[in-house]
C-alpha positions in Angstrom: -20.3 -37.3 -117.2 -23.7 -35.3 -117.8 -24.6 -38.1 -120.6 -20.9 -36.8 -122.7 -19.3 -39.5 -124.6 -15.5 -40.2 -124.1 -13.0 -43.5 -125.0 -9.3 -43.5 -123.2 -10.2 -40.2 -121.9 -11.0 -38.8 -125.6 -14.1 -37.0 -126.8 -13.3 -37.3 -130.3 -15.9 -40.1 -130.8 -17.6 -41.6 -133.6 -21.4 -43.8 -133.4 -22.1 -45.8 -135.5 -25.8 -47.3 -136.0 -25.4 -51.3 -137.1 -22.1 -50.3 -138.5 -23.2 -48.1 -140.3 -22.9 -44.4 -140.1 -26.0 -41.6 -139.1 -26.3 -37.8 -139.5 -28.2 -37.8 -136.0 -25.2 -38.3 -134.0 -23.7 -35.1 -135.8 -25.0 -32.4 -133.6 -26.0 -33.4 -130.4 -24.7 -37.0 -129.0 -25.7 -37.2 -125.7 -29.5 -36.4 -126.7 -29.3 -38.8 -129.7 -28.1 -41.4 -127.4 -31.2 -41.2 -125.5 -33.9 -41.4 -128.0 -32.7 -44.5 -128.4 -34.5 -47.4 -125.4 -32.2 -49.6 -124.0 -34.5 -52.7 -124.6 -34.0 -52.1 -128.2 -30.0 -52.3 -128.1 -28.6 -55.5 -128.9 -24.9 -55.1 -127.6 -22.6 -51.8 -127.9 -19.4 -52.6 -129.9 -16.1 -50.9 -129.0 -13.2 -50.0 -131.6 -10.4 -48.1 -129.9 -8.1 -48.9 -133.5 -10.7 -48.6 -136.5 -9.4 -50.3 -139.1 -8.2 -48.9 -142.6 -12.3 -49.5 -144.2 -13.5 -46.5 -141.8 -12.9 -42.8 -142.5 -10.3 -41.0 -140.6 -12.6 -39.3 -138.0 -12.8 -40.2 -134.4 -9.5 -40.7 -133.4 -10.9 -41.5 -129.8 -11.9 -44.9 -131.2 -15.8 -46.0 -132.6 -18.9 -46.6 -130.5 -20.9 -49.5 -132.7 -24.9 -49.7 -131.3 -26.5 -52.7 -132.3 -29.9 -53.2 -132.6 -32.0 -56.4 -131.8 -32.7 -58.4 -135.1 -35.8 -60.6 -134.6 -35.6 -63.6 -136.4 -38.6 -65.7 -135.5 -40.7 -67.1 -138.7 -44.4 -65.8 -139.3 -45.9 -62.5 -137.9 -44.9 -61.6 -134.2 -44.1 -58.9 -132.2 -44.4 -56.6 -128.9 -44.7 -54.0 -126.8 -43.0 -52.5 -124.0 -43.8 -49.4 -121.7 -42.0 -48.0 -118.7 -42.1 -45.2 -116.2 -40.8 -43.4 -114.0 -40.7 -39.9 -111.7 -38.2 -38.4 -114.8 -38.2 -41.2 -117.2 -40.9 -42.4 -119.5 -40.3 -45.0 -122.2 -42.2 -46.9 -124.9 -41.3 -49.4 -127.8 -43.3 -51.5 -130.0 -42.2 -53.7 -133.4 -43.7 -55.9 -135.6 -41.8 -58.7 -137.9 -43.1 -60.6 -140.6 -41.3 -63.5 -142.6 -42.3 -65.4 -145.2 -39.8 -67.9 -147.3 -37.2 -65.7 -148.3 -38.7 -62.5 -147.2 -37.9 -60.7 -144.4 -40.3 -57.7 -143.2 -39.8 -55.2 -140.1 -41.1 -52.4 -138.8 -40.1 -50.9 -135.1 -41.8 -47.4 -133.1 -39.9 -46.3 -130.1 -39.5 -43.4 -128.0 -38.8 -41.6 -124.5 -40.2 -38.2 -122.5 -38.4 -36.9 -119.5 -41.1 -34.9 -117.4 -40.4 -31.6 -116.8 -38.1 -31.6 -114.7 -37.1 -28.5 -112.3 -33.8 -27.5 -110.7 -33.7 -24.8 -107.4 -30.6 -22.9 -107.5 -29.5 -20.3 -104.6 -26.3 -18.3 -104.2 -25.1 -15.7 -101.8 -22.2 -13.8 -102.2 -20.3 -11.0 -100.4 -17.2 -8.7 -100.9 -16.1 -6.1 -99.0 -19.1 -3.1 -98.6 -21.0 -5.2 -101.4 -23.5 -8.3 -102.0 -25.0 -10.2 -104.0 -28.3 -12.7 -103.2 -29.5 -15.2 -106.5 -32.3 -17.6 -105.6 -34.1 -19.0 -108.8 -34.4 -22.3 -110.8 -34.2 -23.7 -114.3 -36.6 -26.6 -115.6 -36.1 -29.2 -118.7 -38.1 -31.2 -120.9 -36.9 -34.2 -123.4 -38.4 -36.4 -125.5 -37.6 -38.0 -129.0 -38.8 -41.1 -130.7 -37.3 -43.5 -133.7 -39.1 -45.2 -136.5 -37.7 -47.8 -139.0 -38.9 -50.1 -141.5 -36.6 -52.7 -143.1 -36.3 -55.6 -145.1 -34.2 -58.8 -146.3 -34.7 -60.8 -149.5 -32.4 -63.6 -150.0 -32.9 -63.3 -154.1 -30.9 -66.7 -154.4 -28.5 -69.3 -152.1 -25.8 -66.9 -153.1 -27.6 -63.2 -153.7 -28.6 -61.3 -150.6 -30.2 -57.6 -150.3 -31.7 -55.5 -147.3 -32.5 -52.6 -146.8 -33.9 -49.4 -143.8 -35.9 -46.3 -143.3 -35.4 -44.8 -140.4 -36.9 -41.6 -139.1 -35.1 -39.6 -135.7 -36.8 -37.1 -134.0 -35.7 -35.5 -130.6 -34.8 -32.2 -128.7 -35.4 -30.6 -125.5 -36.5 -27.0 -124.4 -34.9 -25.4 -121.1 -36.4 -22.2 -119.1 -35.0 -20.8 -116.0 -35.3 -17.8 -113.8 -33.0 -16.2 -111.2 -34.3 -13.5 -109.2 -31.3 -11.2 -108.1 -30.8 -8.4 -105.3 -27.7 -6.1 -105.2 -26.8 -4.6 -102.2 -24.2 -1.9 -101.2 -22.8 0.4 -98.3 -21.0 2.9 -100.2 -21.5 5.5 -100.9 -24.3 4.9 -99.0 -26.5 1.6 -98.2 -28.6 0.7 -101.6 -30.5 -2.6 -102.7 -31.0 -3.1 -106.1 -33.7 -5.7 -107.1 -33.6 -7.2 -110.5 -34.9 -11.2 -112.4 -33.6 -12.6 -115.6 -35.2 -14.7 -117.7 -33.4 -17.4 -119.9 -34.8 -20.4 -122.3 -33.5 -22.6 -124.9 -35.1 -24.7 -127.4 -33.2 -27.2 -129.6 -34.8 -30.2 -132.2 -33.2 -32.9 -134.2 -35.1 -34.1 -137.5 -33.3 -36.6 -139.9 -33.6 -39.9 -141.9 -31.2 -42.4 -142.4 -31.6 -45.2 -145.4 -29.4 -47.8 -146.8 -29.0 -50.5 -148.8 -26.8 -53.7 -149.3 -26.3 -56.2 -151.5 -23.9 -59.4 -150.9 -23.1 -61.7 -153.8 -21.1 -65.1 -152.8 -19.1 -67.2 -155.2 -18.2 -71.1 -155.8 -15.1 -70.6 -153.6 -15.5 -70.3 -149.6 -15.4 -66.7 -148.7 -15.5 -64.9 -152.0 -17.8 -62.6 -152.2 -18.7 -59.3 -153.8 -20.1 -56.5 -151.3 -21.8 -53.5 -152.6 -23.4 -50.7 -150.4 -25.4 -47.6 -150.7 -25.9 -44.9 -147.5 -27.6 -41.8 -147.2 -28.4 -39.8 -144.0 -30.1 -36.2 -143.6 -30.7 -34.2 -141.1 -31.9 -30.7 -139.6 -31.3 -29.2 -136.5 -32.6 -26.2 -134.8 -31.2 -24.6 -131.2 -32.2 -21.5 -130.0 -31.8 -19.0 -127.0 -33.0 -16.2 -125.5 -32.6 -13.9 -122.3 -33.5 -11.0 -120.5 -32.5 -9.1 -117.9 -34.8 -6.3 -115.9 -35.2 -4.2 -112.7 -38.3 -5.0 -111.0 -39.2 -2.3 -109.4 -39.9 0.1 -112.7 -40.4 -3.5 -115.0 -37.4 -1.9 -117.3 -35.0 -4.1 -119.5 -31.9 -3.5 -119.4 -30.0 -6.0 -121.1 -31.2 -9.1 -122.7 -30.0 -11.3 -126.0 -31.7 -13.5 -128.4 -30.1 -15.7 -131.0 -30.0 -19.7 -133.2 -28.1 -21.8 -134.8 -29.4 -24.1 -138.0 -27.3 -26.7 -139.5 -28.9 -29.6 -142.2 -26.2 -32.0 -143.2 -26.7 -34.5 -145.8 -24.4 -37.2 -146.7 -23.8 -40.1 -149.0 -21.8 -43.4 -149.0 -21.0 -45.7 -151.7 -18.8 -48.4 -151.1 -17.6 -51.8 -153.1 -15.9 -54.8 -151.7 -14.5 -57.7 -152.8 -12.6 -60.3 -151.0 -10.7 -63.2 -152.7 -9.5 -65.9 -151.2 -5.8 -67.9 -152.6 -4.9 -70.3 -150.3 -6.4 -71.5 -146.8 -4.2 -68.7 -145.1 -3.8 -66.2 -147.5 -6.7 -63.5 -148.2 -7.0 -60.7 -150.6 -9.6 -57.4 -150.0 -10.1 -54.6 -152.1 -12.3 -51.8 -151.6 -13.9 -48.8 -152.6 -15.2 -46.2 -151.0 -17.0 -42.7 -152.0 -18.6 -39.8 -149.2 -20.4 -37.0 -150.6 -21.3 -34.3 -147.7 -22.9 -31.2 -147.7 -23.8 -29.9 -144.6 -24.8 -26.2 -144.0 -25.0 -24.0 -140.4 -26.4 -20.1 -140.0 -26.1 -18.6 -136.8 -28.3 -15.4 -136.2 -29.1 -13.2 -133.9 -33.0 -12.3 -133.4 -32.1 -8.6 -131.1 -29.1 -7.5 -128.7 -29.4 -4.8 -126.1 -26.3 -4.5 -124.7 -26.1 -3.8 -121.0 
């Protein structure tokens, strides 16, 4: 509902990107979620019992998005473009493969058009009233761009690698225009507007990579991974209040938030095989975090 994300009825939620973690589902899922084109997702994974090898965070269960993995030989690609009245989308990738080299590169992206909203309310009690008619309009937009590779070093050596760049926000204004009315102590009308807007913008990268070694023996391998994500948000607000008659404020607040997180991952894994039904897996796994948030206020005038 309104684009939130919930599994069994629980918020607590964790994304994942290709199985793999990203710092732009930190702050504001349901945005993140739509930067991302449909055209470009693969299949959606769900885990409502993660398994001992992910962190203890989502206890609603993980969301795994995967992303189309062209695996045609030589130099293709495409294009794709959509609109509509409040949606407009866009994606475009290129893939290259030569031997054992493995080259791609993706650019996609969405807008919603602005996008406006008429709100009206009238309310009454006793020897008093209140009319509100205004409205509130939106814009969205954010894009993704990645670049990856895959080098199969020998038959048993394998590493890849992505860059991926995530922009995307939105920006929200709205007016209501009021009027007050009241028969005691005598009949007054009191005619006032307030003013409100938002702004908030998502700006992160996302990098990885993996390297697989495979042994003699069927199903030994080594797994080694490296993960780093960053990311900067900005959200913003501000509103104001005045009588229109005599164009005088007389209440009104302006404030932000500003959170960068930046986070690390290093994991080893090794599975060992004994017998046909028998398995051993061992594992290692290091997060480094630092994430930072300042809220502020720019001016207050209390009413």
């Amino acid at each position: 509902i309104d684009g939130n994300v919930s599994l069994l009825g629980d918020g607590n939620v964790r994304v994942f990107i290709n199985g793999k973690p990203s710092a732009m589902f930190d702050n504001n899922l349901a945005d993140a979620l739509k930067a991302i084109p449909a055209n470009q997702i693969k299949s959606i994974e769900i885990i409502t019992s993660p398994g001992a090898q992910y962190d203890a965070q989502g206890t609603g269960g993980i969301i795994n998005i995967i992303l189309k993995d062209n695996k045609a030989k030589g130099i293709n690609g495409n294009c794709s473009l959509s609109g509509g009245s409040r949606y407009e989308n866009g994606s475009a990738n290129v893939h290259v493969k030569n031997g054992d080299l493995d080259l791609n590169a993706s650019l996609s992206g969405n807008m919603q058009l602005n996008t406006k909203t008429l709100s009206s309310s009238n309310r009454t009690a006793d020897s008093s009233g209140l009319i509100q008619d205004g409205y509130g309009a939106t814009e969205r937009n954010g894009y993704r761009a990645q670049a990856g590779f895959a080098w199969a070093i020998t038959k048993n050596d394998d590493i890849n690698g992505s860059f991926s760049y995530n922009n995307y926000g939105n920006n929200n204004t709205g007016i209501v225009n009021m009027e007050q009315t009241t028969d005691y102590p005598f009949p007054t009308d009191t005619y006032s507007v307030r003013n409100s807007n938002s702004y908030y913008r998502y700006r992160g990268t996302d990098w990885n990579i993996n390297y697989k070694k495979k042994f003699s023996k069927e199903g030994q391998e080594l797994n080694l991974s490296y993960q780093g994500s960053s990311g900067r948000s900005i959200y913003t607000f501000g509103q104001n209040q005045f009588y229109t008659l005599n164009d005088s404020l007389f209440a009104g607040a302006e404030g932000g938030n500003g959170v960068t997180d930046i986070e690390h991952y290093l994991t080893a894994d090794y599975a060992h095989p004994f017998t046909k039904d028998i398995m051993l897996n061992v594992g290692a796994k290091g997060t480094f975090s630092r994430i930072n948030s300042n809220s502020y206020h720019l001016g207050l005038i209390p009413p």
